[in-house]
C-alpha positions as CSV (number, residue, x, y, z in Angstrom):
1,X,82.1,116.4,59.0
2,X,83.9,113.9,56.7
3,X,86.7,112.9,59.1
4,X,87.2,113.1,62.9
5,X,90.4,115.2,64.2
6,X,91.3,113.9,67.1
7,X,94.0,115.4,69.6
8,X,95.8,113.0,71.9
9,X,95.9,114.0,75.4
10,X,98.8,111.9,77.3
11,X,101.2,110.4,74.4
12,X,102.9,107.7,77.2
13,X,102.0,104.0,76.6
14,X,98.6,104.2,76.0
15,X,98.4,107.4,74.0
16,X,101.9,105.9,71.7
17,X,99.8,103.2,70.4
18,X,96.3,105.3,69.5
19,X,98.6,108.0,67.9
20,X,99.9,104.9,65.8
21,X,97.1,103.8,64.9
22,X,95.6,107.5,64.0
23,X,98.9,108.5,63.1
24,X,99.1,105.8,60.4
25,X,95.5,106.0,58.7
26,X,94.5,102.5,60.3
27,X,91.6,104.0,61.4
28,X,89.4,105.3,58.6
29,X,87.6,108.4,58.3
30,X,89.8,109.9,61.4
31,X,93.6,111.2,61.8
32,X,95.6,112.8,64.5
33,X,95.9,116.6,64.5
34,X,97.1,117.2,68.0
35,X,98.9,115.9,70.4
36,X,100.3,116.9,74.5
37,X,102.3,116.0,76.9
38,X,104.4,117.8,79.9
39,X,107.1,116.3,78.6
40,X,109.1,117.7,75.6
41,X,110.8,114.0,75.1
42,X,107.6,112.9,74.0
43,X,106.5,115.6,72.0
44,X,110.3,115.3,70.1
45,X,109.2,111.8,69.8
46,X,105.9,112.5,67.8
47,X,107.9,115.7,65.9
48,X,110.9,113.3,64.6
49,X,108.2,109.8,64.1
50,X,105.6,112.1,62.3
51,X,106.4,115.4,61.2
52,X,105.5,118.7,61.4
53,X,101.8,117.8,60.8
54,X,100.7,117.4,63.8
55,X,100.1,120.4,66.9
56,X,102.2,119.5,69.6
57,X,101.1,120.7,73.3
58,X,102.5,121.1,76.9
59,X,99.3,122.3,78.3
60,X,96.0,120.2,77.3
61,X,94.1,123.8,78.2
62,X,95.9,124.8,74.6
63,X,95.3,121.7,72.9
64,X,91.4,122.1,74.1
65,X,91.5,125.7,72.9
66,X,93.1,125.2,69.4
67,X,90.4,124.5,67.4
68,X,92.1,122.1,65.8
69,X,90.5,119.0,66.6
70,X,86.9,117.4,67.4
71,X,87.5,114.9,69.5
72,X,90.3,114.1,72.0
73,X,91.7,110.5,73.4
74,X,92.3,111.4,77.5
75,X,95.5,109.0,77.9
76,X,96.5,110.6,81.1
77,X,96.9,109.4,85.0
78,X,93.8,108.4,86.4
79,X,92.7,111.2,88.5
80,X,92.7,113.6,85.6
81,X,90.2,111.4,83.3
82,X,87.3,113.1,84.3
83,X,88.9,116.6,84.9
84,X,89.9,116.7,81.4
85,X,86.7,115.4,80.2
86,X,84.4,117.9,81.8
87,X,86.5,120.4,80.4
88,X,86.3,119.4,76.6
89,X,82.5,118.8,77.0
90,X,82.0,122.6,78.1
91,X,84.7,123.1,75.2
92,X,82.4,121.5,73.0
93,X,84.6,118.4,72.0
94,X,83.9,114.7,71.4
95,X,85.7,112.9,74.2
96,X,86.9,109.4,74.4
97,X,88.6,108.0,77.8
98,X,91.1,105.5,78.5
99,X,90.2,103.4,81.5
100,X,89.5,103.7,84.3
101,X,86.7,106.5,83.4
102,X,88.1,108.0,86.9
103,X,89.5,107.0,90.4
104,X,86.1,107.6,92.4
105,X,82.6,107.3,91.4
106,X,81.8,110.9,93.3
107,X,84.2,112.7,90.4
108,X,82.7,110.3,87.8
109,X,78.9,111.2,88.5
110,X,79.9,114.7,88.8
111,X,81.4,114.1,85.1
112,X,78.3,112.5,83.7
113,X,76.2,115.5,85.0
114,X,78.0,117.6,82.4
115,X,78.0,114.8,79.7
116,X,74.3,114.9,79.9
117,X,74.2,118.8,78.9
118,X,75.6,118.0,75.8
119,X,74.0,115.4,74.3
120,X,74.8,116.1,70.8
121,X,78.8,115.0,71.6
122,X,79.8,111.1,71.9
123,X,81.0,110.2,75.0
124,X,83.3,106.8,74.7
125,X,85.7,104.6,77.1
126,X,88.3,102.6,75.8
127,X,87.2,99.5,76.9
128,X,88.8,97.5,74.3
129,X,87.9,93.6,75.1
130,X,84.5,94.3,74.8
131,X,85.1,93.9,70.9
132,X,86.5,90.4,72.2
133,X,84.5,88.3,70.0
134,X,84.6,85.3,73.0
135,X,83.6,87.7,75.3
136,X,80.7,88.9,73.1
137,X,79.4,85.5,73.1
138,X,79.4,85.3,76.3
139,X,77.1,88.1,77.6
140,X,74.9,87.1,74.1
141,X,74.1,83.4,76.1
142,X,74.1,84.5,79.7
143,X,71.8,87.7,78.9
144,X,70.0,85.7,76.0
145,X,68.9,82.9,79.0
146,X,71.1,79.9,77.2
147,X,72.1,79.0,81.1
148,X,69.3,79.8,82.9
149,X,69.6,81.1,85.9
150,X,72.7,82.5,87.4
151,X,74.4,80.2,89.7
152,X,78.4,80.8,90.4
153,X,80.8,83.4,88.5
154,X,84.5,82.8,89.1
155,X,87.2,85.1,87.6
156,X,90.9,84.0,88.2
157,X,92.7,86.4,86.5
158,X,96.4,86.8,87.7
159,X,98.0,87.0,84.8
160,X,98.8,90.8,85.3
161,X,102.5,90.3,86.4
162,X,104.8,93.0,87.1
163,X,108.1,94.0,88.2
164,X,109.5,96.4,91.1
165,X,110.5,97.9,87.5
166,X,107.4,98.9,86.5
167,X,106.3,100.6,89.4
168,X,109.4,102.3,89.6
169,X,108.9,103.8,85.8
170,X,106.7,106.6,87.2
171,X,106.4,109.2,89.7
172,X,102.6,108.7,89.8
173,X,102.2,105.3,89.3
174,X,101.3,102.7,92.5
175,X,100.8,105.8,95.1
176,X,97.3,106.8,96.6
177,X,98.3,110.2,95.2
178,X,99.1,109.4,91.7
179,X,97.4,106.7,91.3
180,X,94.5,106.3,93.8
181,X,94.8,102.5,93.6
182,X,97.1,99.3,92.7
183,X,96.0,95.9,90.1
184,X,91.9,96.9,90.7
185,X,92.3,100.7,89.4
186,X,95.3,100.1,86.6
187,X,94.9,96.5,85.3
188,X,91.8,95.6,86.0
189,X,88.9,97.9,85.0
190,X,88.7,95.7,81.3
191,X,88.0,93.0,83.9
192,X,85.8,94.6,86.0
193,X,83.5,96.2,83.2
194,X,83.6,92.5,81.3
195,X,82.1,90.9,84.8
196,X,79.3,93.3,85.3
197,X,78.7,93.6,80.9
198,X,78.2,89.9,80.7
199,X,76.3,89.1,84.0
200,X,75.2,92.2,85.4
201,X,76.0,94.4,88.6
202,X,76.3,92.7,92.1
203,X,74.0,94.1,94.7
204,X,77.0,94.1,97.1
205,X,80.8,93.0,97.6
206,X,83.2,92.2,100.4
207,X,86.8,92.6,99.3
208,X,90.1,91.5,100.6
209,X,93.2,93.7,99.4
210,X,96.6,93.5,100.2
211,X,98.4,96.4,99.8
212,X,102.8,96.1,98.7
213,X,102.1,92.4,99.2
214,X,104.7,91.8,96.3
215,X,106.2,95.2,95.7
216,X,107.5,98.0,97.1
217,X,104.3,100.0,96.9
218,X,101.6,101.8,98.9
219,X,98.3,100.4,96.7
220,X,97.0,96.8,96.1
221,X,99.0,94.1,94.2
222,X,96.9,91.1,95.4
223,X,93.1,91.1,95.4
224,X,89.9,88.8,96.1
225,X,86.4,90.1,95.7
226,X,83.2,88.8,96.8
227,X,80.1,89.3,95.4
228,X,76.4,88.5,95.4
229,X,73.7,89.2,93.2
230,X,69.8,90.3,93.1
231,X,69.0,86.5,92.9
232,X,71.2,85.2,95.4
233,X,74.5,84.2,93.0
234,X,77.7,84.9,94.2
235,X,80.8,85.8,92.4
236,X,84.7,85.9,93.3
237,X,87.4,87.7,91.8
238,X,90.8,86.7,92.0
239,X,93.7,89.1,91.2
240,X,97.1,89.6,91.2
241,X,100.1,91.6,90.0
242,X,102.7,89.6,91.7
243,X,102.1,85.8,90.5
244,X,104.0,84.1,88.0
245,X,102.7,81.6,86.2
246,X,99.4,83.5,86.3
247,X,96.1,82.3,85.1
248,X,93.1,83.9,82.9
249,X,90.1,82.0,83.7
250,X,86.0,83.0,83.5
251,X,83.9,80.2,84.7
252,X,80.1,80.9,84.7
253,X,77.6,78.4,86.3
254,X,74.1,79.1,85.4
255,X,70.9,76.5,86.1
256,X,71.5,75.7,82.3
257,X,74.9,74.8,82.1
258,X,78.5,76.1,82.5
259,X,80.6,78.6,80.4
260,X,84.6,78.4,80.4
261,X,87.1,80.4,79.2
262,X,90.4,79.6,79.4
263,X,93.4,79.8,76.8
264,X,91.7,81.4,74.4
265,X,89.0,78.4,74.1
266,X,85.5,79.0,74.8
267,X,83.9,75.6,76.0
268,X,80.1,74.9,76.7
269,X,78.6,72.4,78.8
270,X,75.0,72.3,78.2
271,X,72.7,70.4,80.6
272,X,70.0,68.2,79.5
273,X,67.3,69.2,81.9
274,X,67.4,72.9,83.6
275,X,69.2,72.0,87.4
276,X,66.0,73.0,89.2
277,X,64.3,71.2,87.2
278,X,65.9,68.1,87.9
279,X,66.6,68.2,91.0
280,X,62.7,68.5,92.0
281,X,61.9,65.3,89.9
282,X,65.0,62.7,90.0
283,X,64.1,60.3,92.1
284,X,68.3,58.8,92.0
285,X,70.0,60.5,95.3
286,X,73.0,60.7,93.3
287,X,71.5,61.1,89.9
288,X,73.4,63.9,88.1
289,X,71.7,65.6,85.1
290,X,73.1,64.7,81.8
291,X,75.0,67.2,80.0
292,X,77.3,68.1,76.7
293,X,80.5,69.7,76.4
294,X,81.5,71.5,73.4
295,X,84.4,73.9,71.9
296,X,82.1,77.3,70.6
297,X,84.8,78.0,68.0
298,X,84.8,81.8,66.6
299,X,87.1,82.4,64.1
300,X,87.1,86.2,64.5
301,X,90.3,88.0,65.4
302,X,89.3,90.7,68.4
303,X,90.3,93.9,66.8
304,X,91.0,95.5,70.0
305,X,91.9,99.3,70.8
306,X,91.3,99.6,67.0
307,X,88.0,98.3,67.2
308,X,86.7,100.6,69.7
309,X,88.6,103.7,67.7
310,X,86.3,102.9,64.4
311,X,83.3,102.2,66.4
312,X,83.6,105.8,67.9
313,X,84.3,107.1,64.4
314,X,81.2,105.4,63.2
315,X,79.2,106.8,66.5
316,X,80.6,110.7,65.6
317,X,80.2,110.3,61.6
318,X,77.0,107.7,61.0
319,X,75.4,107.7,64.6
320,X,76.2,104.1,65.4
321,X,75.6,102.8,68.8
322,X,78.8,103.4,70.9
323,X,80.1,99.5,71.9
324,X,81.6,101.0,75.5
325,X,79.6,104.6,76.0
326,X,81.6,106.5,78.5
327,X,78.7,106.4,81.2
328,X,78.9,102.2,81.7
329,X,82.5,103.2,82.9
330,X,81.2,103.8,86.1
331,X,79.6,100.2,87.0
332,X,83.3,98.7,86.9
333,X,84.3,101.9,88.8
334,X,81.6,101.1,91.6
335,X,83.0,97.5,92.2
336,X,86.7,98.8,92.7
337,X,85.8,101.5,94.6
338,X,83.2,99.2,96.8
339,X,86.1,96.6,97.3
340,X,88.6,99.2,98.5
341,X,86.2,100.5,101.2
342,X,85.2,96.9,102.1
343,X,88.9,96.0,102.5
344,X,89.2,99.2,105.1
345,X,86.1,98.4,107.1
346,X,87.6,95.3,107.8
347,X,86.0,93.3,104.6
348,X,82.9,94.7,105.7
349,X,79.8,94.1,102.8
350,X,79.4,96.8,101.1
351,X,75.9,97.7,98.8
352,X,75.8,98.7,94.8
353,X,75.3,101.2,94.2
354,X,75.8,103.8,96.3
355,X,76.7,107.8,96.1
356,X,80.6,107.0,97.1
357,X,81.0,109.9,99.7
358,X,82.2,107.0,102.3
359,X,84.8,105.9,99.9
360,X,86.1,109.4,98.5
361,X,86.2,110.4,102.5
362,X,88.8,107.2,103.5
363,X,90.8,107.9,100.1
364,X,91.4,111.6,101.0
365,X,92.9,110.2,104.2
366,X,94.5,107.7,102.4
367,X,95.8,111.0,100.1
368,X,96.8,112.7,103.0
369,X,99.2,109.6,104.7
370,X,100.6,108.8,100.7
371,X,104.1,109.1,100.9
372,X,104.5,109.7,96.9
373,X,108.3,108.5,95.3
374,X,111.6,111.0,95.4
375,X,113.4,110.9,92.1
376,X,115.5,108.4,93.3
377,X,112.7,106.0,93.1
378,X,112.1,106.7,89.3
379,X,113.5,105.2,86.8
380,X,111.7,106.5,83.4
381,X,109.4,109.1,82.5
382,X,108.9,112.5,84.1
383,X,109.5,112.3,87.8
384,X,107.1,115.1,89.3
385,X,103.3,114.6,90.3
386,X,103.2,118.7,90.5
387,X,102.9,119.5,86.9
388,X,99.5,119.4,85.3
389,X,99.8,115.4,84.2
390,X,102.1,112.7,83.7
391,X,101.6,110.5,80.7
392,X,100.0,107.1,81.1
């Protein structure tokens, strides 16, 4: 194989911009030969932007079937991630998911299971920040030792703002049944997999959700998670989709020294001594170790969605190591998922990792009780959950 084919599955906001990039040779070694969606707006929209050269598709079961591609881009709701992904593995295909990999870890493992029957096919996520150069530093000095050992993580990240507007652009969107979850499930898995890839997995959270805090909505706009590691660290997580100014802030306290990054600057304060080690043999009550504070400048632009769409060409075409391999999807999965049960056992702890019956038991219920959106509540897109997807 010289070039990968890929086949677009889902061409709403997510799948518009990889069918740009594909669609308009930024990605080398790859182009577009397929595309589908259940809605014939956005297939006219991919006919009259890019010709005739491209397969268009109501039914992904076609586009799967068509022979016409090797590897497909799942840019569909949530719930059908893993659905159509288990599908193109037995079908033989390359696939690469949007996030979240799923909506419950019980579907996601199920996934995997077939994944691992076909290991000659490359199995990618779209976690797209990951090829944030910042952010690559990062997990190089916490997992390289540069801190020591973990103390404190802090994410503030409410920067997600929304508007009644943008829930109301989709039938599926914001609704247990659509949707299966609010800020945690939609705009925060990049988030979620960035805590875990730079300082590891917690061994168990407590979460406190708030569900249509801000909007008219059934799932979580409003979020804090606790957590607490192997070592005894703790972590919080602070989310939002209704706060305005927001803030994007990573703080991470090891016995080392303290990462932060904020506005795009990465800053480093480097202790003298190691903490413990200071603390056993100052002899000042109030003696405070010494310490540095400096800018780590990187240059680097982050190249993003296109990033991650050459590294999976290069994984397909050369063999290189996949920068987000479909099966870490899960860990970031696992938090969410734990939070949500937390937050309806009364912000109960609950332990990682587990098999996530409990959770895909209280979300059926939560299925079951979703009241969903009438047309009148839609303002864009295809306003019916019944047909096989909706685009993303």
């Amino acid at each position: 194989m010289e070039k990968v084919r890929f086949g677009i599955i889902g061409i709403g906001n997510m799948g518009s911009g990889h069918l740009d990039s594909l669609g308009h040779n930024h990605i080398e070694r790859a182009e577009v030969t397929a595309v589908c969606d259940i809605n014939p707006a956005r297939l006219d929209f991919v006919k009259e932007n890019y010709g005739d050269g491209i397969a268009r598709f109501e039914d992904y079961h076609d586009l799967l079937k068509s022979g016409l591609v090797d590897a497909v881009i799942i840019a569909t709701p949530h719930y059908l991630h893993p659905v159509i992904a288990i599908e193109a593995f037995e079908m033989g295909l390359n696939v690469l998911s949007e996030k979240p990999i799923g909506v419950y870890t019980k579907k996601v493992m199920e996934m995997y299971a077939v994944a691992a029957k076909h290991p000659e096919l490359t199995f990618g996520i779209m976690y797209n920040q990951r090829t944030n150069p910042r952010y690559q530093k990062m997990r190089e000095m916490v997992q390289g030792g540069e801190l020591g050992d973990l103390k404190r993580v802090v994410w503030i990240i409410t920067n997600w703002y929304r508007t009644q507007s943008y829930y109301n652009s989709s039938a599926w969107r914001a609704t247990w049944e659509g949707e299966g979850g609010g800020v945690l499930l939609n705009q925060c898995p990049h988030n979620l997999d960035l805590w875990q890839w730079i300082v590891g997995m917690p061994k168990r959270v407590c979460g406190f959700l708030q569900y249509g805090k801000y909007h008219n909505i059934e799932v979580e706009d409003d979020a804090t998670i606790f957590a607490e590691y192997a070592n005894g660290a703790t972590g919080l997580f602070i989310t939002t989709t209704g706060e305005a100014p927001g803030t994007n802030r990573l703080e991470i306290s090891g016995s080392k020294g303290k990462l932060v990054f904020e506005n795009n600057k990465l800053m480093w304060t480097k202790l003298e001594m190691d903490e413990r080690e200071f603390n056993a043999t100052a002899t000042g009550g109030f003696a405070t170790p010494k310490s540095e504070t400096t800018e780590i400048v990187i240059e680097e632009p982050s190249p993003e969605h296109r990033g991650i769409l050459r590294n999976y060409v290069a994984a397909i075409l050369d063999g290189t190591p996949l920068l987000a391999p479909g099966v870490e999807g899960v860990n970031g999965l696992s938090i969410s998922n734990a939070a949500h049960l937390s937050s309806w056992k009364n912000n109960k702890w609950v332990d990682l990792p587990n098999d996530g019956e409990e959770f895909w038991e209280e979300l059926q219920k939560k299925i079951a009780s979703s009241k969903g959106k009438d047309a009148s509540q839609v303002t864009g897109a295809v306003a019916d959950l019944s047909g096989t997807y909706n685009s993303k």
